[in-house]
Every structure is written in structure tokens, then in C-alpha cells.
C-alpha positions as CSV (number, residue, x, y, z in Angstrom):
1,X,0.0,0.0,0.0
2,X,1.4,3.0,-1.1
3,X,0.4,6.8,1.2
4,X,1.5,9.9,-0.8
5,X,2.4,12.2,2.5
6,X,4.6,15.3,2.3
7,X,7.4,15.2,4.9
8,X,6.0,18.3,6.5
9,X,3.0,16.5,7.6
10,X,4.9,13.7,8.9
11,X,6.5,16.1,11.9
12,X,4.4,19.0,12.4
13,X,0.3,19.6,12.4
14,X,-0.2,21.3,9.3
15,X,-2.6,23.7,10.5
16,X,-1.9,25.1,14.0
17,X,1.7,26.2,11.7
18,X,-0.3,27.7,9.1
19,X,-2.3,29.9,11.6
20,X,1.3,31.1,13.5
21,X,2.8,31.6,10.1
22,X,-0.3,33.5,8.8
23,X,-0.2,36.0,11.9
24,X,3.5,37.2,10.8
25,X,1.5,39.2,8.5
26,X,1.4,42.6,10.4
27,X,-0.2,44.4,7.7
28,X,-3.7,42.4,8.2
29,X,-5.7,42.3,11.5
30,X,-5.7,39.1,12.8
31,X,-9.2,37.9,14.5
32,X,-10.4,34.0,15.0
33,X,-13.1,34.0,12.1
34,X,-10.1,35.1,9.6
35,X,-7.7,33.0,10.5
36,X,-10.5,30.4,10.2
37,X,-11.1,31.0,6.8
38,X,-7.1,31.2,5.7
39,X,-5.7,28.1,7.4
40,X,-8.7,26.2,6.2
41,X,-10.1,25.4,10.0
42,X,-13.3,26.0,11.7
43,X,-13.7,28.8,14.2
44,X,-13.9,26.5,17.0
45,X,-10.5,24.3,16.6
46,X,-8.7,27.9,15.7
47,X,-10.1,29.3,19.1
48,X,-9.1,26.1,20.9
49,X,-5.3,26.5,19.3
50,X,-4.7,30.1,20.3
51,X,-6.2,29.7,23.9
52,X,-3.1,27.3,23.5
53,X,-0.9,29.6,22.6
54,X,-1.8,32.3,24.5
55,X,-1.1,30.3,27.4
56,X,2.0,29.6,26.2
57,X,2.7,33.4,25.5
58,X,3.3,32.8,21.9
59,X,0.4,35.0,20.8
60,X,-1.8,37.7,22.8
61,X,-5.4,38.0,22.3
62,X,-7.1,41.9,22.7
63,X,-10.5,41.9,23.0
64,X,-12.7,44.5,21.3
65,X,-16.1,44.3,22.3
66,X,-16.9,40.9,20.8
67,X,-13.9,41.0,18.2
68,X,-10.7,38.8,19.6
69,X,-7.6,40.3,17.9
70,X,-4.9,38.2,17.7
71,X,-1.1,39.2,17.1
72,X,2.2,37.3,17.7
73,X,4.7,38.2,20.4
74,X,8.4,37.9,19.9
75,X,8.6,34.5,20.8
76,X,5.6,33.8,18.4
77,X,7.5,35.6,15.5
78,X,10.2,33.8,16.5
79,X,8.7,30.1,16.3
80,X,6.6,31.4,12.9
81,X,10.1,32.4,11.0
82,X,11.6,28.6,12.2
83,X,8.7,26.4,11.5
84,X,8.5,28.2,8.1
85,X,12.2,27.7,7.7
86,X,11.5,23.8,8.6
87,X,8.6,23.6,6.0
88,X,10.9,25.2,3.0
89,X,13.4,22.3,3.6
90,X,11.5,19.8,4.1
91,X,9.7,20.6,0.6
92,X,13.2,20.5,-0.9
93,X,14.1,17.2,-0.2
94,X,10.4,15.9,-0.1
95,X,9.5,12.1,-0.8
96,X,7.1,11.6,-2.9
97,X,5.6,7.9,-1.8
98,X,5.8,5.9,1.8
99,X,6.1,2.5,1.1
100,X,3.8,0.7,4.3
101,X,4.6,-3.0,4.7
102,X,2.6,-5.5,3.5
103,X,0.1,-6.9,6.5
């Protein structure tokens, strides 16, 4: 049986990295709903991952009125710019098919 996996996916949730990686856009405003719809998760598991990392002081949450804003801090920024560093090379040297062994 053959499982055509990128090698990114093997080490690292594809998702929680693509919302930390998406908020090292300063330019846009960052809320749960938007990061939703641009990491390709529901509003629910997105709230659920940055209660996470709020606790772990990787991101601060400002509320405004019923709008959560959501920015990085330096240690965010700092994990964004390596786990996007470990993505590139891991698409460089990417194989293509896992062999599984026969059952």
C-alpha cells in the first residue's frame, strides 16, 4: 500500500503552523473567524489552538467588544520564522511515496 504524504505533515500539524505563520502578516488584522477561513479550519478548533498559545505566550489575544484580535509576540515571530524555515526544507528534499509494509 502506497500513502502519498509530504514530509511536513509527517512532523508537524499542518494547521496550527499555518495559523502562526499567517499571523506574521502585520499588515492584516488578525481575528479567530479570519484565521478560520485562511488556514482552512473551523472557528472552534482555531479558538481552541490560540487559547493554547496564549497560554504559552506565543500569541496575545485583545479583546474588542466581541472581536478577539490576535497578534504574535516575539517569541511567536520567532517560532513562525523557524517552523517556516522547517517547511521550505523539508519541501526540498520531499519524498514523494511511503512504502507501508505488507500486513
Amino acid at each position: 500500500m502506497k500513502i502519498k504524504q509530504e514530509l511536513k505533515e509527517v512532523f508537524l500539524h499542518i494547521k496550527p503552523v499555518k495559523m502562526l505563520i499567517l499571523l506574521k502578516n502585520e499588515e492584516v488584522e488578525w481575528y479567530l473567524s479570519k484565521i478560520a477561513k485562511e488556514s482552512g479550519s473551523t472557528y472552534v478548533y482555531v479558538k481552541e489552538i490560540m487559547d493554547i498559545l496564549k497560554r504559552e505566550q506565543i500569541v496575545e489575544i485583545k479583546e474588542e467588544g466581541r472581536i478577539k484580535k490576535i497578534t504574535p509576540t516575539e517569541k511567536g515571530l520567532e517560532l513562525a520564522n523557524i517552523l517556516e524555515e522547517f517547511i521550505k526544507k523539508c519541501e526540498l528534499k520531499e519524498t514523494s511515496d511511503i512504502i507501508l509494509p505488507a500486513e
